[in-house]
N, C-alpha and C positions, 0 to 999 in steps of 0.2 A: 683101288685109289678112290678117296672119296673127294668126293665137290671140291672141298679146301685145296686138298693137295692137285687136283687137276688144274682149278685156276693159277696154281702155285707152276705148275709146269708150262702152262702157256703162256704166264710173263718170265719165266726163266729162260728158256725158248727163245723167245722174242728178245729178251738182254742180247743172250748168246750171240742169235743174229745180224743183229747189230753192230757186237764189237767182229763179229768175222766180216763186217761189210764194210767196217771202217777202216781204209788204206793207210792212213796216218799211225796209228794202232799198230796196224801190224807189222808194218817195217818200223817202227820203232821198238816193238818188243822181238824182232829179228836182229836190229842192231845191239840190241842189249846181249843179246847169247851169243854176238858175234858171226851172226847167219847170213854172211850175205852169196851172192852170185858165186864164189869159188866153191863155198860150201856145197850150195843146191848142183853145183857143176859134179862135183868129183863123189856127191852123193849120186847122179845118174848117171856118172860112168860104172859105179856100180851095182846097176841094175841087175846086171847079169847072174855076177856072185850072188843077190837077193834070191833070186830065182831057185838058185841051186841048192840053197841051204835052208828055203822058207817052207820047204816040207819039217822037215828033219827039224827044226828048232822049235816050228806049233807045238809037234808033238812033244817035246822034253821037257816043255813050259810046261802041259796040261798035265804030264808025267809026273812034274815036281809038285803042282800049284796041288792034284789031287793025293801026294802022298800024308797031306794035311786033313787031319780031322774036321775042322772048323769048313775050307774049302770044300772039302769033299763034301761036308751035308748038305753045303748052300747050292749045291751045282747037282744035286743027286735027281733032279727032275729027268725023268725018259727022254734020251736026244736032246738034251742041252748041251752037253758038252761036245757033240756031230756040229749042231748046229755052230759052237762059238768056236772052234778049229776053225773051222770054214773063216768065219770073220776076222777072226785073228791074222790069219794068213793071207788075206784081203789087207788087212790095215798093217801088215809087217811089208807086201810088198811098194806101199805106196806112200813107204818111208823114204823109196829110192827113185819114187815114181818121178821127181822133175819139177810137179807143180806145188807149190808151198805157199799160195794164196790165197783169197776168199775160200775156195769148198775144203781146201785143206785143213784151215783152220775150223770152219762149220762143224767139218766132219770132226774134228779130234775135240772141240770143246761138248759135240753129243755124243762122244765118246762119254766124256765124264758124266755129263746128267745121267746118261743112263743107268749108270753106275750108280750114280746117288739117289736115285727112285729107284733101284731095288737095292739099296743100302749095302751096296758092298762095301767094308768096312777100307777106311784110305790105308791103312797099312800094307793089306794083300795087293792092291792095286800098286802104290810103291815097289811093295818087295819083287812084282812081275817087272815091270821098266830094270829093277837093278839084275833081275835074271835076265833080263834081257841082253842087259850090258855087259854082263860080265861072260854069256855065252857070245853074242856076235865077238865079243875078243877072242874068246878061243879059237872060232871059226878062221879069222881073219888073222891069227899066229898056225894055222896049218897051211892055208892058202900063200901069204909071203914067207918066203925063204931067206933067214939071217936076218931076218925084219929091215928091208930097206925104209928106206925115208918115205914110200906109199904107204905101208903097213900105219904109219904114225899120222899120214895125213885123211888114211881113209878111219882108222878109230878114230880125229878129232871130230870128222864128221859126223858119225856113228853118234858120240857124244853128246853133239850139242842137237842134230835133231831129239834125239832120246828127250833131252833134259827141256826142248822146247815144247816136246809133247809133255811132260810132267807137270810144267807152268800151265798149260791150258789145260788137263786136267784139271788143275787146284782152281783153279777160274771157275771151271763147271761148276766144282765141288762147293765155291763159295757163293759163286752168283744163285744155284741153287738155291743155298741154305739161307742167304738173304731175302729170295722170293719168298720162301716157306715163313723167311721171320715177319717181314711185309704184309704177308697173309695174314697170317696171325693177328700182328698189330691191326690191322683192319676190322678184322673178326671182333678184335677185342674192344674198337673203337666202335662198329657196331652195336655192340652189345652194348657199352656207356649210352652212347647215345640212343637206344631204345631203353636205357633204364632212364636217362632225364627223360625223355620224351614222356616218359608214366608218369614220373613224377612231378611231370609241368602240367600230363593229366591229370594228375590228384590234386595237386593244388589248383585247376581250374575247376575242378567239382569241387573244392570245397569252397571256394571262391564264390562260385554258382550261389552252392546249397546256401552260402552265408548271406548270398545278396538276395535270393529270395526271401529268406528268413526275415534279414533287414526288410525286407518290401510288404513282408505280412504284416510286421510292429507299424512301418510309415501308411497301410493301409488305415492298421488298428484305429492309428492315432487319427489320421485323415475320415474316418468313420466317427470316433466320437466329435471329431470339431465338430462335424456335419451335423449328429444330433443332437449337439449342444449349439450350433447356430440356427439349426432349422427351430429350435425351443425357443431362444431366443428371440426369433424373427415371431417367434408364436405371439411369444407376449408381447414383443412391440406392435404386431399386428394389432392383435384383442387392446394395445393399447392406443396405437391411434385409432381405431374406430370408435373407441368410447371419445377419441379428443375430438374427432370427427364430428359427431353427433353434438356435444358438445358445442364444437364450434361454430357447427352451420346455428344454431341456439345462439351462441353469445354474438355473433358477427352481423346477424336481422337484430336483435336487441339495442347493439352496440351503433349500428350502424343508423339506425333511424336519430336517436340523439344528436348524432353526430352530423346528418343530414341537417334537422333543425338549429342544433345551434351555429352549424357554418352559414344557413341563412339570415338568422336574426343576426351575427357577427357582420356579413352584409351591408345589411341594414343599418346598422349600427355605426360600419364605418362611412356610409354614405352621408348621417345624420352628421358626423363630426366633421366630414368634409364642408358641410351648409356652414357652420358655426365657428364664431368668432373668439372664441374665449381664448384665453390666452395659453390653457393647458391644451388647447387640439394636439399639437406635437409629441407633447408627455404622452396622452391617450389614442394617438394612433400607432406608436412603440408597442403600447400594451396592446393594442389590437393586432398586431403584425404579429407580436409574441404567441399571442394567442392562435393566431391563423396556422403560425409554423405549429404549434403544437397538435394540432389540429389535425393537420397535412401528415405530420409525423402516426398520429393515432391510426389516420387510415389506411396510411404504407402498411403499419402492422396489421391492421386487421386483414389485409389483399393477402400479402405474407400468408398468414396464420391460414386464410382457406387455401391458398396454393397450395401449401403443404400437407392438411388436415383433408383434403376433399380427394375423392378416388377419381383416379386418372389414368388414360389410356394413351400409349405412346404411337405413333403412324411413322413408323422409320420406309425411309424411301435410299435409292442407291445414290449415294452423296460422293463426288471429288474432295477427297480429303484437304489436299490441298489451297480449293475455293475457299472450301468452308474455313480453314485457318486463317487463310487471307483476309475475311470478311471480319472475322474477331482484331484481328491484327489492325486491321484499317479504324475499327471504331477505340481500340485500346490506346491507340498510337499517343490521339491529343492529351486525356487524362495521363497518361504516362511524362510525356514531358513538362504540362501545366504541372505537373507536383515536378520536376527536377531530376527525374528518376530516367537512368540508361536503359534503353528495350533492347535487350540482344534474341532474334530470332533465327531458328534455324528448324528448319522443314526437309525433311529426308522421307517424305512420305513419297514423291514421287508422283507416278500417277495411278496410284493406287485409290480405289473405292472403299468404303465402309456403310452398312446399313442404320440411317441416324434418324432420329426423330429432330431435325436440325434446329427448328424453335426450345425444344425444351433440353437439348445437347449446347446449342448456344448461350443460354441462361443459364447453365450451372458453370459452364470455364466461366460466363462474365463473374460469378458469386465469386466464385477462384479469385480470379485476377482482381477483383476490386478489394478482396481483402487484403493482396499483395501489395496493391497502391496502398491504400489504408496503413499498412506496418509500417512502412516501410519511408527514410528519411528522406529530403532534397539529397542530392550527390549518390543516393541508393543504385541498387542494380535491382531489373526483372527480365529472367530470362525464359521463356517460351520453347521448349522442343517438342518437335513431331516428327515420329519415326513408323514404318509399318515394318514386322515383321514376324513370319510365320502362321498369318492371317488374326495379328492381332493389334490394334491402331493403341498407341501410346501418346498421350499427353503430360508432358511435364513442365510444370509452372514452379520456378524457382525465384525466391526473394533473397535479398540480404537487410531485411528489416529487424525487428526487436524478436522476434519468432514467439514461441511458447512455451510458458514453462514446463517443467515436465508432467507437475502431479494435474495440470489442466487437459494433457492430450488425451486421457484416457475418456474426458468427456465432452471433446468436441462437434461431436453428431448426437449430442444431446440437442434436444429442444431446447428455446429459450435461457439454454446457454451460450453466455457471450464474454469475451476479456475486453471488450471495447467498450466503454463508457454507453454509444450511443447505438449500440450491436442490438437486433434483435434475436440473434439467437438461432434464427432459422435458414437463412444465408446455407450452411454445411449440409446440416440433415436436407433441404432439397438437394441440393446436388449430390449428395452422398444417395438419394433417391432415384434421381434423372439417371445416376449414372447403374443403379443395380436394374432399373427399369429394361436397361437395354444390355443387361447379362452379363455387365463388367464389374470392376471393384474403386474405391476411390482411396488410398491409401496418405497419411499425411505424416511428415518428419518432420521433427523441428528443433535448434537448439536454441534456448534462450541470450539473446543478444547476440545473433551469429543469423537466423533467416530460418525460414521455413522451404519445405516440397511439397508439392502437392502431385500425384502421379495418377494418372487414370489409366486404365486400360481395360478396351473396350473391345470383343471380338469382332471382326470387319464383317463377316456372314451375319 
């Protein structure tokens, strides 16, 4: 017997079990053959006659059953047939025996399995019950004389035990054959599910092998940005240090005129304050014109070296939090002097980030004052700050005139500006302060709809 079929026999077994344990069961499949108490009675007043005639009839069974070919090879094993006399004649007398309960039934349904694990074919086993039958009648027509009305009540009895052990036979024979189909189905449900289980393995290796694949191309690419930004940063290096040089040149040139003539302007205006003529008013216009322009020339020159001149960052461990609060408090008044809604919202918590806070503070103001700057009376600017995964995120949202498209490509250009009175350098610093300190500064915008400006800066 192999593996399959063993487990096939110990839930058969166990069925069996069961239905011989089940009292409901059984007196209901006794009432259906008509078995009750007079039956099992007038079956053990016949114990005796069992007795007498359960030699004599083993042997006529084994007599008949071996005058068969088929029979006779299945049973041809040395002392099989010693041994199943004996049993026979065991289970012929305990047809009379009295008890027709739990082990009655136990015993007569492993009657059947056993039969069906060594596949005795169900016909031979039939055709022995109906030898059975038809020999206890002859017995039981020499025993009554003129056939009283016993002779007829002890064959019904005869009968329906006979025919309630055929029923539980057929029970064996099917509950059997259903463990064995059970098995099977199992077996066979095994096998599916270790053939999907492969094939959810194949398609996770191929899955794998494709997403590695995909990660070599997104390395690929991720390698050439890199050599094409590290190039790039080449030559905007090599090109602010010539603007550098440059400019520290133009800004002593620039700046000494520029000394002088806001002196003699001075002077000049002091001269027209003494004097009576009647244009003073007209010509202290022009001199205030003159001043602002003045003022304006040397904003850009500061500008032009803040940005042109090489710089070192001193980040210290900063509350994120503070630090937006303090932006937030000097934003606040220019926000509402222009008209414009401040929506703030800080989710940073109490999370830390390493900042160079003076030159991190000067580039959001560059942010934010271009956001005022676009942006109408009745406008929105909104402020978020979020940490997450050790990385601080700043987002400065307008609903101003934004920018057009074919301009974003050059906005951290130098001396490029869409504002009339823009110097151009506003971005490219902050676009600086913020790579200074290992982060990126990204900018979206649609034209008449608002701009984003997003930082993210890592917090170590």
């Amino acid at each position: 017997m192999n593996q399959s079929e063993s487990n096939g026999s110990e839930q058969a077994e166990a069925a069996l079990r069961r239905l011989a344990q089940d009292c409901e069961r059984r007196e209901a499949r006794k009432a259906f053959f008509g078995f009750g108490s007079e039956i099992a009675g007038k079956l053990t007043e016949l114990a005796p006659f069992s007795n007498e005639i359960a030699e004599d009839l083993v042997e006529g069974l084994y007599k008949h059953i071996l005058s068969f070919a088929g029979p006779a090879k299945f049973l041809s094993e040395p002392g099989l047939i010693e041994r199943l006399r004996r049993i026979q004649k065991e289970y012929f007398l305990t047809l009379t025996g009295g008890d027709y309960e739990e082990e009655y039934f136990h015993s007569r349904l492993r009657i059947g399995l056993s039969h069906q694990y060594v596949q005795l074919p169900a016909a031979w086993y039939l055709g022995a019950y109906c030898w059975y039958a038809c020999h206890i009648l002859e017995k039981l027509k020499d025993r009554s004389e003129g056939i009283p009305p016993e002779f007829a009540e002890s064959l019904e009895a005869f009968l329906r035990v006979v025919f309630l052990d055929i029923s539980l036979a057929m029970d064996a024979y099917i509950t059997t054959r259903d463990s064995l189909i059970e098995e099977k189905n199992i077996e066979l449900k095994e096998a599916l599910n270790q053939l999907d289980a492969y094939s959810k393995t194949l398609e996770k290796q191929v899955a794998e092998r494709t997403r590695e694949l995909e990660c070599r191309v997104v390395e690929l690419q991720e390698a050439n940005r890199t050599i094409q930004d590290t190039r790039d940063e080449l030559v905007r290096t090599e090109r602010l240090a010539a603007i550098g040089t440059l400019a520290a040149g133009l800004a002593h040139e620039v700046r000494n005129p520029l000394n002088s003539a806001a002196i003699q302007l001075t002077l000049l205006q002091r001269q027209f304050q003494k004097a009576a003529s009647a244009d003073l008013g007209r010509s202290q216009d022009i001199c205030g014109i003159i001043r602002k322009e003045l003022d304006r020339l040397e904003r850009l020159v500061r500008s032009f070296l803040d940005f042109a001149r090489p710089s070192q960052i001193s980040k210290t461990k900063t509350l994120v939090s503070e630090f937006v609060d303090g932006i937030v408090s000097l934003i606040r008044p220019m926000v509402y002097k222009n008209g414009i809604q401040l929506h703030f919202n800080d989710q940073s918590g109490k999370s830390y980030a390493r900042l160079d806070v003076d030159k991190m503070h000067q580039a959001i103001l560059n942010l934010v004052n271009n956001a005022i700057e676009a942006t109408d009376d009745g406008g929105e600017l909104s402020l978020d700050v979020s940490v997450k995964d050790s990385v601080l995120q700043v987002r400065i949202s307008d609903t101003g005139v934004g920018i057009p498209a074919k301009e974003l490509d050059h906005v951290f250009e130098i001396f490029h500006s869409t504002k009339a009175a823009g110097t151009g350098l506003g971005l490219p610093i902050a676009q600086r302060v913020v790579h200074m300190h290992g982060g990126t500064l990204k900018i979206e915008s649609e034209h008449q709809v608002g701009t984003t400006c997003v930082i993210r800066l890592p917090t170590s």
